[in-house]
N, C-alpha and C positions, 0 to 999 in steps of 0.2 A: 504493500500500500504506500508509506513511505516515498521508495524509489520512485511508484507511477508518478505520485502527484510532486516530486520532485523535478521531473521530467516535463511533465504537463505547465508545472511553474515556469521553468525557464524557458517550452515552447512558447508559450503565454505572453512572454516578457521579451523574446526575440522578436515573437511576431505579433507585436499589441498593436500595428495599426490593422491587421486582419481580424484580429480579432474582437479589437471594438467596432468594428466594421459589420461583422456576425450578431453581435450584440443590438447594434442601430438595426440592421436588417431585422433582426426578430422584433423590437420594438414597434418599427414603421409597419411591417407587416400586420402585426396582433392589433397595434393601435388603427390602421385601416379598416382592417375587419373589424372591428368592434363598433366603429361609426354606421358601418350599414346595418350592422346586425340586430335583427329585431330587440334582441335586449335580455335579461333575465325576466322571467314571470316573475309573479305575485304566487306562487302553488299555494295549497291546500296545505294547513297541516294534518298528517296522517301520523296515526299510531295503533299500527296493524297490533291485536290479540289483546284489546281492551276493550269492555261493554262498551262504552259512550262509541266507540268506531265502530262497533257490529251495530249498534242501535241507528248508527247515522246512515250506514251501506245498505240496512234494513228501509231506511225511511226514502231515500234516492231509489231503493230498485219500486219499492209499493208506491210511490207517488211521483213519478216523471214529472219532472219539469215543476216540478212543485219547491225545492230546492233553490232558489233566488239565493245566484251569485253577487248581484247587485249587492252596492255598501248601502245602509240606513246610518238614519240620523234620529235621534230622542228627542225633539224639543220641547223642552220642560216648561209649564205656565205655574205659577205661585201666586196666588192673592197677597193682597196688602193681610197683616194682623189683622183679624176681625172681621174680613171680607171672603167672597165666595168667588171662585170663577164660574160658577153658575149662575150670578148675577148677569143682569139681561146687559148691562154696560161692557162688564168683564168677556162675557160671551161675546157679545158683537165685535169686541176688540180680536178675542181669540179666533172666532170665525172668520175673521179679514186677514189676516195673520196664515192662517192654512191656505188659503184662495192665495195669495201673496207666494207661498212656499211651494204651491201647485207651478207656480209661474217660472220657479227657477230653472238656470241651465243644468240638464245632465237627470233631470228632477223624474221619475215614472211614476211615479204617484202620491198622493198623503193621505193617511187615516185622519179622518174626525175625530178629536179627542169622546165628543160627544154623542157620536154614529156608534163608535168605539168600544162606547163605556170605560172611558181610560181617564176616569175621574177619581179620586178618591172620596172616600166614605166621609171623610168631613167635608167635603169640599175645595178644599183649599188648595187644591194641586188637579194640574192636569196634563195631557200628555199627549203630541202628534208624534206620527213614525214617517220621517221622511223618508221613501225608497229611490236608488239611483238606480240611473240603467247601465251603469258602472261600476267594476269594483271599486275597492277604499283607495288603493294606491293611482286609480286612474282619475279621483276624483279631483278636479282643477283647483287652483285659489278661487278662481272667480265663480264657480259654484259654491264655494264657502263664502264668501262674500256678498254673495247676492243671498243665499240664508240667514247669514248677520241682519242684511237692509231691510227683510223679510219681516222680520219680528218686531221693525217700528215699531207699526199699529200696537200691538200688546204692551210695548214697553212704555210710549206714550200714555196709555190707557194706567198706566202703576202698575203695573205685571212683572214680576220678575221673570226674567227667561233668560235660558239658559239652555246649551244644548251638547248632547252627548252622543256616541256611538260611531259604528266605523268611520264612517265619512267625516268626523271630525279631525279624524288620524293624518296627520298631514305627513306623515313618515319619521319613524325613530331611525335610529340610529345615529352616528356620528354626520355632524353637519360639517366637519372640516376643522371646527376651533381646537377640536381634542388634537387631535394632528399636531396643526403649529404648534401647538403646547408642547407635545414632545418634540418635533425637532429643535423646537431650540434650545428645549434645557437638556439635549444631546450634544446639540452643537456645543451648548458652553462646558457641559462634561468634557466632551473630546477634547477644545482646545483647553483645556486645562490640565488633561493625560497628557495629551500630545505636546503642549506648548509651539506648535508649526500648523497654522491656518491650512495650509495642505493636505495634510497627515487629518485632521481634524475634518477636512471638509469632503477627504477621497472613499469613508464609510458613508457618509450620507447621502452622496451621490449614487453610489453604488448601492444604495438600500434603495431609492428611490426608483431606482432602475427596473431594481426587482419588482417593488411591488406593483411599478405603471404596467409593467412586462403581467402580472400577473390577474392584476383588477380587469386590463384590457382581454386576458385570455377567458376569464370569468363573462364579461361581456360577452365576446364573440360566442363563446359555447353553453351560454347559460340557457339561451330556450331550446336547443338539443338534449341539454341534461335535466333540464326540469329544475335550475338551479333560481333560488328565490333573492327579490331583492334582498337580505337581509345575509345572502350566505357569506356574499363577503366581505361583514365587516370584521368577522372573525381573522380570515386572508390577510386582510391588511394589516388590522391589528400586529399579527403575530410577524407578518410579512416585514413591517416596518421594524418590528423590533431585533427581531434575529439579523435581519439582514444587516444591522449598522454593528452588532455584536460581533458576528462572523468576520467583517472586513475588519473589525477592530483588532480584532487578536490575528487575522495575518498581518496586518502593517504595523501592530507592535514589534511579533518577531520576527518583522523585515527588520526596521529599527535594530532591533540588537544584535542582528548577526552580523548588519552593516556596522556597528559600534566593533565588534568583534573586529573588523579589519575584512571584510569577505569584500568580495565583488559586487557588484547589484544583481548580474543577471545571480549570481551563485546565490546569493541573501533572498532573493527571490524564490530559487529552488527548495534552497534551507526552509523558509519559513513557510511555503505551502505543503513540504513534505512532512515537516513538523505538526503546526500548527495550524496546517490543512486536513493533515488526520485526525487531530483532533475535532474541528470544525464537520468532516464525516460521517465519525460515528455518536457527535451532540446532535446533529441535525438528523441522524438516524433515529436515535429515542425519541425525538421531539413526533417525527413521523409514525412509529409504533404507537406512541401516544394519543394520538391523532388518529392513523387510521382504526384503532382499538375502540372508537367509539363505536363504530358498528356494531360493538357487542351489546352494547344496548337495546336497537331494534328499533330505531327509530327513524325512519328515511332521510327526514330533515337536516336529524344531525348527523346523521353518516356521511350525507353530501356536506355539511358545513366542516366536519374532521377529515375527510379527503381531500377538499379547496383549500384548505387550511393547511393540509399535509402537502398539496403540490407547492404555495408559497414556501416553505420551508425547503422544500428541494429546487425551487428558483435561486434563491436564497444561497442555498451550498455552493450552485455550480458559478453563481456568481463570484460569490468569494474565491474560488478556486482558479476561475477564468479573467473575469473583468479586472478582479482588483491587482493582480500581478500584470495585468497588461496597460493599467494606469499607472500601475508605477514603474511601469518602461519609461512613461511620458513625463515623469518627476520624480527622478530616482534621487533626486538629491532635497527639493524642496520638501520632502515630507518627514526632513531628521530636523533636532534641533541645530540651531546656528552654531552651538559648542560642540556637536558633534560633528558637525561637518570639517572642523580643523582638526579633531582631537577625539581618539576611540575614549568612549567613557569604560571604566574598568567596573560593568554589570556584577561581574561574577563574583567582585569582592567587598563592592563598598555595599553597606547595610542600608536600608531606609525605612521607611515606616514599616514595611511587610513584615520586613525582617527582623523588626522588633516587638511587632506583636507578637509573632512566632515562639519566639524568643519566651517572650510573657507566659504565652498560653505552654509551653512547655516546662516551663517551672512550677506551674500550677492547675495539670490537668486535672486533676478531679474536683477543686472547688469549681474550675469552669466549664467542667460538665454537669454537673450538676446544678448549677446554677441555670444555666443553660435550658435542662433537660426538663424542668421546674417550672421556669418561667414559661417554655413554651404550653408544659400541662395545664398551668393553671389558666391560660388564657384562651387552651380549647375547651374547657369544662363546659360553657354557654353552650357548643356543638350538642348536649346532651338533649338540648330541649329544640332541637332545631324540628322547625316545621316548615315542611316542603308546601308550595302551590302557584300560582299563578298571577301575580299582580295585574292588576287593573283599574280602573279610573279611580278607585280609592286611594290609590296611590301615588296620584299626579298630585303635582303642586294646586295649592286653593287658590291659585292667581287663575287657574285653566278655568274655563266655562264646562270641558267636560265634568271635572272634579266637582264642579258646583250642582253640576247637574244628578249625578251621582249621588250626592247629600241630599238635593231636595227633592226627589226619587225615596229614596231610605226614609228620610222626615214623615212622605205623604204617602208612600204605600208598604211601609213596613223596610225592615233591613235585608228581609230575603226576596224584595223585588226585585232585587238588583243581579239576581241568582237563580230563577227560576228552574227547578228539575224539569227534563222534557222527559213523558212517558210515552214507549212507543210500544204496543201492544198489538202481538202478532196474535191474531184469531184464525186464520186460517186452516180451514178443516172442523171448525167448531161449528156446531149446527145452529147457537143462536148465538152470533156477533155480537149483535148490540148489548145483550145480556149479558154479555161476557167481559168485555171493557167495563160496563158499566159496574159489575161487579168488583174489577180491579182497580177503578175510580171510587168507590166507596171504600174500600180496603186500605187503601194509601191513605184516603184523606181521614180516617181514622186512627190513622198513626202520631204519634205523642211527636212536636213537630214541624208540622203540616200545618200549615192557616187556612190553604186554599186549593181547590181542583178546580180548575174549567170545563168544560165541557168539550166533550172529544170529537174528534173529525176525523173523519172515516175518507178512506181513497174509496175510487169510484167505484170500484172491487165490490167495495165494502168487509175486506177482511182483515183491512188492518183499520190500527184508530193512533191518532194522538194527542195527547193531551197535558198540561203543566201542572205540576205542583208546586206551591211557591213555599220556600221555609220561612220559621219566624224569626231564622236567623241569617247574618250577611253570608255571601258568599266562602269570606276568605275565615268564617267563623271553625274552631274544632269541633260546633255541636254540629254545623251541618256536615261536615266530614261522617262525624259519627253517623246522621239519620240517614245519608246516602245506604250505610253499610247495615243500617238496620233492614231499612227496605229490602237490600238484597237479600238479606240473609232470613226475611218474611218471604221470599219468593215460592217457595214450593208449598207455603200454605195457600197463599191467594192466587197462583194459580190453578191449583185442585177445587177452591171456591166458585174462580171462573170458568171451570168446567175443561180445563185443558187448554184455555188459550194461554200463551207466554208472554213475557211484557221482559221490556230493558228499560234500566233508566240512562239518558244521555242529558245533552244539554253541556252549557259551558263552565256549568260552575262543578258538575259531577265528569266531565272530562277532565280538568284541573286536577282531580281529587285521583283519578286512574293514572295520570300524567307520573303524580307524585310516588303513586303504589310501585310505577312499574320501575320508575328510575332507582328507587329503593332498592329493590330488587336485583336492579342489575348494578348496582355499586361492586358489589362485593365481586361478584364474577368478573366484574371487568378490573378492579384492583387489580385483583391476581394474572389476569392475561396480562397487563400491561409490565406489572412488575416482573414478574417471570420473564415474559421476552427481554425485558432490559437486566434483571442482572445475570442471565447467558450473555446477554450483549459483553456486561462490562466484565464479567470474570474472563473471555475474550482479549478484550483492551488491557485491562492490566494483570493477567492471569495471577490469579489472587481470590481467594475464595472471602474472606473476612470482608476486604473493600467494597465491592458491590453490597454486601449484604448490609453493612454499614450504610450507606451511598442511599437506600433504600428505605433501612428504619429510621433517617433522618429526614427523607422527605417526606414518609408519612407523620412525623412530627409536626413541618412546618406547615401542610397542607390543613390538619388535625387544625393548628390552633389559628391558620387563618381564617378557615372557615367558623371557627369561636367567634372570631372577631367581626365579623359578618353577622352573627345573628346577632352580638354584641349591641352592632348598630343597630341594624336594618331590621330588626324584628322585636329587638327589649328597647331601642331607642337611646342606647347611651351614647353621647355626644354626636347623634344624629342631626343637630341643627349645623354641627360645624360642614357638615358635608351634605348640605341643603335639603335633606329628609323630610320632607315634612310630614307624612304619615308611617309608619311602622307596621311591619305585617309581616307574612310567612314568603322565606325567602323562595326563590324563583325556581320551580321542580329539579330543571334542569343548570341549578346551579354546582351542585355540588361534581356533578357531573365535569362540568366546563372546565373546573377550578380541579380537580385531579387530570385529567387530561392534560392541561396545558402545562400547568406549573411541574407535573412530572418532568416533562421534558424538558423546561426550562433547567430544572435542578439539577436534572442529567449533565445538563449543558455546564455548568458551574461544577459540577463535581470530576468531568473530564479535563476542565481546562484546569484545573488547581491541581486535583492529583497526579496529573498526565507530566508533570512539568515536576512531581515528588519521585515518581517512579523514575522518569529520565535521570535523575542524580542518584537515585539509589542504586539503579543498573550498572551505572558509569561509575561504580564501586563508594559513596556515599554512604556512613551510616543513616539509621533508618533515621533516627532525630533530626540530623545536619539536615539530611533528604527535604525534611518539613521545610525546616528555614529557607533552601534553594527553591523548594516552590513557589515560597509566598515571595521571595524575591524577586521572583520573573513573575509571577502571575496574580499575586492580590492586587495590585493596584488596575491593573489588565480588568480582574474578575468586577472587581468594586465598579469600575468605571461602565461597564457592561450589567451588572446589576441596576446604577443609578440612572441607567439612560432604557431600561428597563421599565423602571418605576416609574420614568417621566413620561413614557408611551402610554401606560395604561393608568395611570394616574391625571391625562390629562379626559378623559372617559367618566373620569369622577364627576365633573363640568357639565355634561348633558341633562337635559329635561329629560328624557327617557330613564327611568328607574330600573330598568333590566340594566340597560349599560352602564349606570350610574354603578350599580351591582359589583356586576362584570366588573367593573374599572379598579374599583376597591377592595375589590375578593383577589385579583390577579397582582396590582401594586402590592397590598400586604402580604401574600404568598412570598412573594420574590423579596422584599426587605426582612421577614423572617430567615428563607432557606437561605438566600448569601449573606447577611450579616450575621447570624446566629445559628444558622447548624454548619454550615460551609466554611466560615470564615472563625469560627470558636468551637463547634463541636468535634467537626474533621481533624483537626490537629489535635486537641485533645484527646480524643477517640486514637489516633496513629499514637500519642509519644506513651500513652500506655500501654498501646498492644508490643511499639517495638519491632522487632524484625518478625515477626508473629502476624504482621498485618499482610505480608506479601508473602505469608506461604500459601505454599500450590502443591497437593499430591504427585507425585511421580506419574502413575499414572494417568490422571486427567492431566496433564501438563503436555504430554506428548499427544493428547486426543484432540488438546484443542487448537484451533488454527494460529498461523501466527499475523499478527496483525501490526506488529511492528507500531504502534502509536506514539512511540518515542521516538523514535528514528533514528535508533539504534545501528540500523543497515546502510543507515547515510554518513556516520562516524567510523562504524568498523567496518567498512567494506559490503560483499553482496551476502558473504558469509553470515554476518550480522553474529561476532562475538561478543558485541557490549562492550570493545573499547575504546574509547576518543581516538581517534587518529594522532600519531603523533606523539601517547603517551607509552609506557612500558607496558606490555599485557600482566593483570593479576595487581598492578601497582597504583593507587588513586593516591590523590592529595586533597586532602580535608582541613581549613584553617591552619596552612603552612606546615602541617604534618604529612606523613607517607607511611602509608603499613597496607600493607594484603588486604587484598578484597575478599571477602568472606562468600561463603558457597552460596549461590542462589541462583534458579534455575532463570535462566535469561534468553533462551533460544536455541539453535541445534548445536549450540556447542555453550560451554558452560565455564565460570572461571570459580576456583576452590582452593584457597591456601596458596593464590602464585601460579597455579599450574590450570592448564588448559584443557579440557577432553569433552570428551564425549560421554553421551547418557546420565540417567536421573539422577540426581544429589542423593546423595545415602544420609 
């Protein structure tokens, strides 16, 4: 591996004007296509092997065309204190009001609040349903806009109004500001690593590269794939982030090999074979990670961890390709101006790394345990996490939806905003209507239940549907509970109704399936994912303790960022600071998102720290010193890459959208946990007790397993790959101006033990 991407660098760097040439051409091509290309859909979300989806595929096969794609809107009317909107003033304001919202662009029809009966029982509230002949995502401004102007007449009249539902949705996700957020407090991380505008500015470029390369190939292919506006914000996201990471850590140790006295094209070769390998097989967990969500089951987000998975492989071959062939183009602007006269002496002088290092080896068990504590006690909150699905209760009280939402809840109870849809298959039962209606008396009998409507039958007549509304909200645990009573009453009331079968669906008991099944598939997919990566990493640094280590620190950091998630977002502590303004059960598929990604993120930080320990252990290092040469080429490297981490997904914090608000502060606090606190404190603590104990390897699994060269061992000692620096005595290291034997340890097809060279397992 090594040698390839050794090769591959310095063709890279001969031939950088071909090669950014290949790069433009991919770009101009993807980006061509994507301008004509109809675009990504809006898809459906689907979640095959849960009632509410059999109940929904149930309700599309028995009532064709009854299924209205089209977005609605809620417009809410509210009397003054003390007044009716059944007064004949209120009325005539509200009736001019619907006739007005009949008239908009895009508009296919409106219910009468009053036709309707979508009045409440005090009066005081009442309610149109605007229908589009549009989905929500195709609905324009100026069809919101003309519903704004719509509701004058009411508003003049003293009506409050207010309006809710898809068509209000003017599209989540990232509007661009989270973006500029991270790049620039990227850019000011870089030049502050780097100290050379160059060097600072040749990862941001080349992250940008990727993700335009990526967003555009999303475009072009997205209604081939059935890929949804939404898949890739995750893409870019991650796109952006890895991508300025990966260029960073080869142009670092381009930097130091040119410090070293090397050549460009040779420092080129060094640094992608080095720290190109390591970039490889991070970007490869990042990718198991990612495609491993498919063990979930869920379509949506399999395509969103595939898209996600291909940026991450745009991403690699960037780093590998582009950035050595930009730095053919500035082989000298992107060192510092002292190094350009004068090689800095890396390998010996200390700096901060190397005195934490330092630190935490004098005092491994207070700091792991400190450590190991802090992190316990801040996932504790994780115990009471409740999964579901946020919705307008959760927007800010500046939104009209949010208001609307409330004065919904105020005037028709907390569970209107939630209604269960019952979909009762009769088919083959000899009296239908008896049959439902028995299953409608049965439900609405339950401890719960406020209300049943009256059921509507397909033309059939064998099936029926009908609503139950609870008396509690949506995102409530009692109506969790009453969904699971009802099921779990099913084999009585349908034996009552004589053999017809009924499912409960609807949005608020799809949420509640949403959350059962991601539950479910947690566990299972921990293990696939973890499992693949530490075969991965016992691989990389053949070493059986390290991965398994590497592993129980990430579920640490994972464990108590998600604490810190319900911390906020659902108990509400210090939720005002990060604009919360309502608290509720965090997002099904959060927990999900946030193991998936930050796995491979912490993969990513545990190859580039350790990868950079084991290279000086090999190169005959004791296992201790080993630590200190890691953190001395690589903490500063990893921090910088951690911080410009947090400032990608930390500028996500910023959005109206509560899902990505989420997102933003579930994946930030992941990553300031796992690199400042397991990676950067637990790691070296965790090594300076194990000792030369951390890199043992069986005899046997050591010859079974491949060699992967991640050190680049094969680039120092020849093609043989003995694990000796070029240059030096074989068997002989030097360690803080000392020299004695390198001690036995299995390094490759040939092995060094007490001075002497041979072949086969260490005894």
């Amino acid at each position: 591996m090594a040698v390839f991407l050794h090769r591959l660098g310095r063709l890279a760097f001969r031939r950088r004007r071909y090669v950014a040439l290949l790069w433009l051409g991919v770009l101009t091509c993807v980006g061509l296509g994507a301008l004509k290309a109809p675009g990504t859909t809006d898809a459906e979300f689907s979640m095959p092997g849960i009632e509410s989806q059999r109940a929904y595929d149930l309700m599309q096969q028995r009532f064709p065309g009854a299924a209205a794609d089209g977005a609605t809107a809620v417009v809410v009317f509210v009397a003054p204190d003390g007044r009716k909107v059944t007064a004949a003033d209120n009325r005539a304001a509200i009736e001019s009001t619907v006739t007005a919202l009949g008239d908009g662009t895009q508009v296919a029809g409106v219910a009468d609040p009053f036709s309707a009966k979508a009045v409440s029982d005090d009066g005081s509230t009442a309610y149109a349903t605007v229908t589009y002949e549009v989905k929500s995502a195709e609905v324009t401004d100026a069809s919101r806009t003309a519903l704004e102007k719509a509701t004058g007449p009411a508003r003049e009249a003293g009506l409050t109004v207010e309006a809710g539902g898809s068509a209000m949705d003017g599209g989540g996700g990232p509007g661009g500001v989270a973006e500029v957020v991270g790049i620039s407090v990227a850019a000011l991380v870089l030049l502050v690593t780097f100290g050379s505008l160059a060097a600072a500015g040749l990862p941001l470029l080349t992250a940008v590269i990727g993700v335009a390369v990526t967003m555009f190939t999303i475009t072009l292919l997205g209604n081939a794939l059935g890929l949804s506006t939404s898949t890739g914000t995750l893409a870019m996201m991650l796109g952006l982030a890895v991508g300025i990471d990966y260029a960073l850590f080869v142009v670092s140790r381009y930097r130091e090999e040119r410090a070293k006295g090397h050549a460009p094209d040779e420092a080129v070769g060094l640094a992608v074979g080095t720290a190109g390998s390591a970039v490889v097989f991070a970007g490869l967990t990042v990718v198991i990670a990612l495609a491993g969500l498919a063990v979930v089951g869920i379509p949506t987000l399999t395509k969103m961890g595939l898209t996600a998975a291909g940026a991450v492989v745009v991403a690699v071959l960037v780093a590998l390709t582009a950035v050595p062939a930009l730095l053919g183009f500035w082989p000298e602007a992107v060192l510092r101006r002292r190094s350009r006269k004068k090689a800095e002496q890396s390998d010996s002088v200390d700096n901060l790394g190397t005195r934490w290092a330092r630190f935490v080896l004098r005092r491994p068990i207070p700091v792991l345990l400190l450590g190991v504590v802090g992190l316990g006690a801040l996932a504790l909150p994780m115990t009471g996490l409740q999964l579901g699905m946020p919705g307008d209760e959760s927007k800010s009280t500046s939104t009209t939806e949010r208001r609307a939402y409330d004065a919904l809840a105020e005037g028709f109870g907390p569970g209107f905003n939630g209604p269960l849809t019952i979909v009762v298959d009769a088919k083959g039962v000899t009296d239908p209507k008896a049959a439902v209606s028995a299953v409608g008396e049965r439900i609405a009998r339950t401890a719960g239940i406020v209300s049943v409507t009256q059921p509507h039958f397909n033309d059939v007549g064998n099936t029926a549907v009908f609503t139950a509304t609870p008396s509690t909200s949506p995102t409530d645990e009692r109506t969790k509970t009453l969904v699971k009573t009802i099921r779990a009453e099913r084999p009585a009331i349908e034996s009552a109704a004589g053999g017809a079968s009924f499912e409960v669906t609807g949005t608020t008991a799809l949420n509640i399936d949403i959350a059962g099944k991601v539950q479910a598939a947690l566990v299972p997919y921990l293990i696939t994912i973890v499992g693949l990566a530490v075969v991965l990493l016992l691989a990389v640094f053949r070493s059986v303790l390290v991965p398994l280590k590497a592993a129980l620190g990430f579920l640490l950091s994972v464990l108590a960022a998600l604490g810190a998630v319900v911390l906020v977002f659902q108990q509400g502590h210090g939720a005002g600071l990060f604009g919360v303004e309502q608290t509720g059960p965090i997002m099904s598929l959060m927990p999900i998102f946030l193991v998936g990604i930050i796995f491979g993120l912490a993969m990513d930080y545990e190859v580039f720290l350790v990868s950079r320990m084991r290279e000086a252990y090999v190169h005959g290092e004791p296992a201790r010193q080993a630590v200190v040469s890691g953190f001395r080429h690589s903490a500063r490297v990893v921090v910088a890459a951690a911080l410009i981490m947090i400032a990608v997904f930390a500028g996500f914090v910023g959005e109206n959208e509560s899902m990505i608000k989420m997102i933003g502060f579930g994946m930030a606090t992941a990553v300031l946990l796992d690199a400042f606190v397991v990676r950067m404190a637990l790691v070296p603590a965790v090594l300076a007790l194990l000792g030369d104990r951390a890199w043992w390897l069986p005899g046997w699994l050591e010859r079974r397993l491949p060699r992967v060269d991640i050190e680049g061992e094969s680039l120092t000692g020849g093609a043989g790959g003995a694990g000796v620096v070029a240059g030096e005595v074989p068997g002989v290291h030097a360690v803080d101006g000392l020299r004695g034997p390198a001690r036995g340890f299995v390094a490759g097809p040939r092995r060094v033990v007490d001075g002497s060279v041979g072949d086969g397992p260490v005894q």
